[in-house]
C-alpha positions as CSV (number, residue, x, y, z in Angstrom):
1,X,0.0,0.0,0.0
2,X,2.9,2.7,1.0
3,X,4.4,1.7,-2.7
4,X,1.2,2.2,-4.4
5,X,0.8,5.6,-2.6
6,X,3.7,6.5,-3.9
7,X,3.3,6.0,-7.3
8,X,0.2,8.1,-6.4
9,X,2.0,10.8,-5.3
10,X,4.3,11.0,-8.4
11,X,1.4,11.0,-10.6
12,X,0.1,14.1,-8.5
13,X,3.6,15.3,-9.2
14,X,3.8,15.3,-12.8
15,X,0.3,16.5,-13.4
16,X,0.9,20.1,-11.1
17,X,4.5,19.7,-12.3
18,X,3.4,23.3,-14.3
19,X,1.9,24.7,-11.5
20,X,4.3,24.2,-9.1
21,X,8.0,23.7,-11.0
22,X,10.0,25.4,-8.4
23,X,10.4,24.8,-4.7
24,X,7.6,26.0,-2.2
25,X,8.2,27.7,1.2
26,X,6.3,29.3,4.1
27,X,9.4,31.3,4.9
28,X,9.6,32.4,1.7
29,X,10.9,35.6,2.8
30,X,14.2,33.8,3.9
31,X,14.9,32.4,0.4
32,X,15.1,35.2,-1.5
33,X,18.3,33.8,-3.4
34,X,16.5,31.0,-4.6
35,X,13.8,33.1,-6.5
36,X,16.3,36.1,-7.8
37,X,19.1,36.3,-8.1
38,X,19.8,40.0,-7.9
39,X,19.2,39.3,-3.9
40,X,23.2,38.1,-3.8
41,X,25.3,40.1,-1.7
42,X,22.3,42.3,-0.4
43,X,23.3,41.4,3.0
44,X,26.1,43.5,2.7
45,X,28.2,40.5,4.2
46,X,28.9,37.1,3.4
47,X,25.7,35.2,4.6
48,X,25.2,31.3,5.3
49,X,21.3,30.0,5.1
50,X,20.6,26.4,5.8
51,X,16.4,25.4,5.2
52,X,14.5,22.2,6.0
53,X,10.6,21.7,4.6
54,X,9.0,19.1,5.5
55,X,5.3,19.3,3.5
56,X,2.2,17.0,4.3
57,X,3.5,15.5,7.8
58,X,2.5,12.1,8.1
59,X,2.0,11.0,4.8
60,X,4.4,8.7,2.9
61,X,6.4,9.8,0.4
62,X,5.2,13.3,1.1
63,X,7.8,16.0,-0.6
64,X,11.2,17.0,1.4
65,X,13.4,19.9,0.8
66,X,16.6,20.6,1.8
67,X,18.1,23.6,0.7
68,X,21.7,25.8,1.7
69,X,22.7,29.0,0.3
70,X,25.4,31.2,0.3
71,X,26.3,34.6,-0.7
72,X,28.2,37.3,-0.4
73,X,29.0,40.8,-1.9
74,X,32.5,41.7,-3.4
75,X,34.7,44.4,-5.2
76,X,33.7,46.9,-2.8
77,X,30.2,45.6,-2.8
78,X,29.5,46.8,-6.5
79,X,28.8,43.2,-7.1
80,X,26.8,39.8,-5.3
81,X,27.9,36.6,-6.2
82,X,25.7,33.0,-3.6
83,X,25.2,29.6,-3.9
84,X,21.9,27.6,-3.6
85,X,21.8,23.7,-3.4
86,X,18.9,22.4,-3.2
87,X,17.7,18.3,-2.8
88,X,13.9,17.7,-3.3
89,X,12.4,14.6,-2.4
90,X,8.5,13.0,-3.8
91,X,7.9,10.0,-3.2
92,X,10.5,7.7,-5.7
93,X,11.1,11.2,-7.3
94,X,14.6,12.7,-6.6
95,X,15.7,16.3,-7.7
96,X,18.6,18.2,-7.1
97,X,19.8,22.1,-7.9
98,X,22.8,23.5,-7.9
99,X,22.6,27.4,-8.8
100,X,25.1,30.1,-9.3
101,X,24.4,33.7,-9.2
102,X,26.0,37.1,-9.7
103,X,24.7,40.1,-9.1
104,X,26.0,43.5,-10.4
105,X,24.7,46.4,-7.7
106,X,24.3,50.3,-8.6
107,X,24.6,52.2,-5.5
108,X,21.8,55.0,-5.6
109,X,22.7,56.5,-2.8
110,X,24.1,55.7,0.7
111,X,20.9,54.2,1.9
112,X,19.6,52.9,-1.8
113,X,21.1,50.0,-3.8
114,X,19.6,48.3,-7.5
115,X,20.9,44.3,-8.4
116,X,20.3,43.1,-11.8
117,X,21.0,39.6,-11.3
118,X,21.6,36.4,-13.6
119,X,22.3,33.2,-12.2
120,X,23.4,30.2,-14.1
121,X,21.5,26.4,-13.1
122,X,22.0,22.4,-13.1
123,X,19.0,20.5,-12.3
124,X,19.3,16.6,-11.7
125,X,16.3,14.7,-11.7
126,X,16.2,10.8,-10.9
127,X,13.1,8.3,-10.9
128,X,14.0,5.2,-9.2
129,X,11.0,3.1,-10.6
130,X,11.8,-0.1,-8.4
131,X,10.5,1.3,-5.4
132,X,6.8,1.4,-7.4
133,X,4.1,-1.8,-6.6
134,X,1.4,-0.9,-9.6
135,X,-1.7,-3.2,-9.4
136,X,-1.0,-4.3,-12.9
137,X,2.5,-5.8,-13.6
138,X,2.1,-5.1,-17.1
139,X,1.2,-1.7,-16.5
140,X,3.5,0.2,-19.7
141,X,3.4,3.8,-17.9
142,X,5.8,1.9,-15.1
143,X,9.6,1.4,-16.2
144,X,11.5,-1.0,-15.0
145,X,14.3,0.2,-13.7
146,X,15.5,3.9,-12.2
147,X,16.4,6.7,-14.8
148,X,17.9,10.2,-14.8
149,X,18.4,13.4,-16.5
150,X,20.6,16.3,-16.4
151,X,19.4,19.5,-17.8
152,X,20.9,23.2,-17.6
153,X,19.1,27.0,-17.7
154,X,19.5,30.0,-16.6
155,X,17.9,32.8,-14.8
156,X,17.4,36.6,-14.2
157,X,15.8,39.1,-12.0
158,X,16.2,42.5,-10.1
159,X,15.9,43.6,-7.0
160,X,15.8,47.3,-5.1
161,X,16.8,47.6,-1.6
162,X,16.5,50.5,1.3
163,X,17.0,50.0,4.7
164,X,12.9,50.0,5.5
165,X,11.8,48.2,1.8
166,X,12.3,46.1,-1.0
167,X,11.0,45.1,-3.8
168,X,12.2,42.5,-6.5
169,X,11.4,40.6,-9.9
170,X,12.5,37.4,-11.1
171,X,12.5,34.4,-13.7
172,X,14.4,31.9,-12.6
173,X,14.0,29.5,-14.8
174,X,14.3,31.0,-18.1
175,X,14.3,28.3,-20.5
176,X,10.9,25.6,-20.1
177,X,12.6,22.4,-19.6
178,X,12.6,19.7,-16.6
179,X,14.2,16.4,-16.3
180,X,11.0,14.7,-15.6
181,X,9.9,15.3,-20.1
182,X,10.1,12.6,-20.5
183,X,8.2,10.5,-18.4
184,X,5.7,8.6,-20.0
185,X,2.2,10.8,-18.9
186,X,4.2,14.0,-20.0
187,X,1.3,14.8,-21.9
188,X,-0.9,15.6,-19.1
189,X,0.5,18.8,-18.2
190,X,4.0,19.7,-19.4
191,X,3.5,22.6,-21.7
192,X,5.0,25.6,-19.7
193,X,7.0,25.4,-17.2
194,X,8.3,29.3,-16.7
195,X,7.3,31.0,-13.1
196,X,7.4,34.8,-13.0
197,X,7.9,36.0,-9.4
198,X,7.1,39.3,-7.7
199,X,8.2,40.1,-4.0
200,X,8.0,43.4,-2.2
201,X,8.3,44.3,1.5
202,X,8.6,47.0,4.4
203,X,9.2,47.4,7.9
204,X,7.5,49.9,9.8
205,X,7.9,51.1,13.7
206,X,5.3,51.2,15.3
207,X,6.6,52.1,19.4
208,X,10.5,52.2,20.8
209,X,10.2,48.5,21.0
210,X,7.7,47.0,18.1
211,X,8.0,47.3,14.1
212,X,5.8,45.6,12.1
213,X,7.0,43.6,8.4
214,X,4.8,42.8,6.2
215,X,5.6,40.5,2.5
216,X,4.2,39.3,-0.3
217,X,5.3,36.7,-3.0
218,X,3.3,36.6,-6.4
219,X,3.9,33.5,-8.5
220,X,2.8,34.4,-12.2
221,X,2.6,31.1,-14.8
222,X,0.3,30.8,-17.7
223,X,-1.1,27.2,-17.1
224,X,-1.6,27.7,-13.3
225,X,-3.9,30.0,-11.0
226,X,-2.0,33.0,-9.3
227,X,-0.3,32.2,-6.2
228,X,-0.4,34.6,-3.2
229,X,2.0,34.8,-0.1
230,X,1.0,37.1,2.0
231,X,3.1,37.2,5.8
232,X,3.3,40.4,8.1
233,X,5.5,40.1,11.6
234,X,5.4,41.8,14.8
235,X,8.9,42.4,15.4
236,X,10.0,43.0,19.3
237,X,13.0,44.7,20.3
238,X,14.9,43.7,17.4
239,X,14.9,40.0,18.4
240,X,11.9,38.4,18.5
241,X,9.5,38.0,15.3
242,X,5.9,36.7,15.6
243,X,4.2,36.5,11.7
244,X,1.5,34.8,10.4
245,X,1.1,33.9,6.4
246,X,-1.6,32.7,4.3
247,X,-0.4,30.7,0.8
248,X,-4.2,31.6,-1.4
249,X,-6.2,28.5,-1.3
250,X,-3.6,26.4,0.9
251,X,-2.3,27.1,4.4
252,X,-2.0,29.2,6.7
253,X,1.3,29.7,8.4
254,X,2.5,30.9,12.4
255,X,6.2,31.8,11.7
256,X,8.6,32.3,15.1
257,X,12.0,34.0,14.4
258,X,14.4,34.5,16.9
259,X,18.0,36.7,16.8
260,X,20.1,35.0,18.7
261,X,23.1,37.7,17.8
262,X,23.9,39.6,14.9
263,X,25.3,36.9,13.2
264,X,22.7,34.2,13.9
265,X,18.8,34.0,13.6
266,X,16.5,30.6,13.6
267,X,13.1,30.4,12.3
268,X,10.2,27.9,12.6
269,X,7.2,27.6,10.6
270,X,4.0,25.5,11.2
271,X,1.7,25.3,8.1
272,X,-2.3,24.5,8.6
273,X,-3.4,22.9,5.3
274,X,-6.1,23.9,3.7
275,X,-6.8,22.0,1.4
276,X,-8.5,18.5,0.9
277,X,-5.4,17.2,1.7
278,X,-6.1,18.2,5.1
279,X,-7.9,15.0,6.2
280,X,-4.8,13.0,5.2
281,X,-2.1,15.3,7.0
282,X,-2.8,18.1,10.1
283,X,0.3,20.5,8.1
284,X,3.7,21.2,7.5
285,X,6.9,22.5,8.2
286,X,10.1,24.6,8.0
287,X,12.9,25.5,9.7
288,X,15.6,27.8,9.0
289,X,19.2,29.0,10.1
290,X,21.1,32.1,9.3
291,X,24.8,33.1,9.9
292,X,26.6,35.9,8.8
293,X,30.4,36.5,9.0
294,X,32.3,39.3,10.5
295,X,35.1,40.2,10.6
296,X,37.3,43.6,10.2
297,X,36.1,45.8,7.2
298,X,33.2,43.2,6.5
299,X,30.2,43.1,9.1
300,X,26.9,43.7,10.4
301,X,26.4,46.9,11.7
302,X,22.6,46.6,13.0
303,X,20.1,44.3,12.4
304,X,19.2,43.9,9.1
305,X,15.3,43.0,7.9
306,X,15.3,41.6,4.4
């Protein structure tokens, strides 16, 4: 039964594959590298995330992602260049990223900075078909054996930055290829598999002690419905953050961030499906570390929101 469920699960995977091409998180405010790559070196210092999503507790073969990224800014911080590996897991469906970015950053003013970002990508997608139990052995949609594919692309975006707001656009995946064309039900659904993002953001004070940040993250493709993040955070004294986000038509999310110092932050977020899926599995979810290095002529000089 697990094995059939599976197979169930990969079928569900192929036939959103266009809805859903690129990896989904809660915190998607903390991934920013991952969606553009004009967000490289925005930190002002070299910057270490590690990120754990664990979707549909409870249920087997239910997607996994493991993502780290890294990135810093360079040549007197006219230019970003990160890192983002990323290992997905579906069921009997393995995929793995490895992206490089670079980012070349116009200083506006002291305050003001514009990225335009490209960032270069190897996606590496395996199937491992013996792990499958279909009801009927004969069954010609099931291969026998495990099989891979390589494929490269590329992607671009922009970002602008100010101490209090941001605001960025992205396609990350510029060409419309996967490794999973050629699996034998392609034909359900793999027509177009280019995501247009949108992200914006701002933190506001409201007393000594209390700001509040709100974000949102719009994911534009032609085949699929608009996707909505929507998360605003109480943020207390500069170390504590308290947010809730609601993904349209999905989950909601209650997001706890703590700043440990100015070089480390940890983050925890607890997803409520909404969906059908919901009498199968109570949620999801992430968490998330961040260090930044400093040392002399490279470092943190306050907290720093986005």
């Amino acid at each position: 039964m697990k094995k059939i469920f599976q197979l169930g699960i990969l079928l569900f995977f192929a036939i959103s594959i266009n809805a859903q091409h690129d990896t989904h998180y809660s915190m998607f405010m903390f991934n920013k590298l991952t969606l553009n790559p004009a967000y490289a070196g925005s930190k002002e210092v070299m910057t270490f995330t590690g990120h754990y999503r664990n979707q549909w507790s409870g249920i087997d073969g239910a997607p996994q992602t493991f993502t780290f990224g890294a990135h810093t800014p360079f040549f007197k911080k006219r230019c970003g260049a990160g890192i983002s590996i990323i290992a997905d897991k579906i069921g009997m469906v393995n995929t793995y990223y490895i992206d490089l970015s670079y980012a070349y950053r116009i200083k506006l003013d002291k305050k003001k900075t514009l990225s335009i970002g490209l960032t270069g990508q190897m996606e590496y997608g395996r199937t491992d078909w013996t792990q499958s139990d279909p009801l009927d052995l004969g069954d010609s949609m099931v291969q026998g054996s495990a099989v891979s594919k390589l494929n490269s692309n590329f992607g671009v975006g922009v970002y602008y930055q100010e101490p209090s707001f941001y605001v960025g656009a992205s396609v990350p995946r510029v060409f419309r290829t996967t490794v999973y064309s050629d699996l034998p039900f392609e034909d359900i659904s793999l027509r177009d598999l280019r995501s247009y993002y949108l992200m914006g953001g701002f933190v506001a004070r409201l007393s000594k002690n209390l700001k509040l940040q709100p974000g949102v993250l719009l994911t534009i493709n032609p085949n699929a419905p608009l996707d909505i993040d929507l998360n605003t955070s109480l943020v207390f004294m500069d170390r504590l953050w308290f947010g809730l986000s609601y993904r349209l038509q999905d989950s909601f999310d209650a997001i706890i961030q703590f700043q440990i110092n100015t070089q480390l932050k940890a983050a925890l977020a607890v997803d409520l499906t909404l969906s059908e899926l919901n009498y199968f599995s109570p949620g999801s979810f992430e968490l998330m570390l961040e260090y930044t290095l400093q040392y002399n002529g490279l470092r943190h000089n306050n907290i720093r929101y986005f």
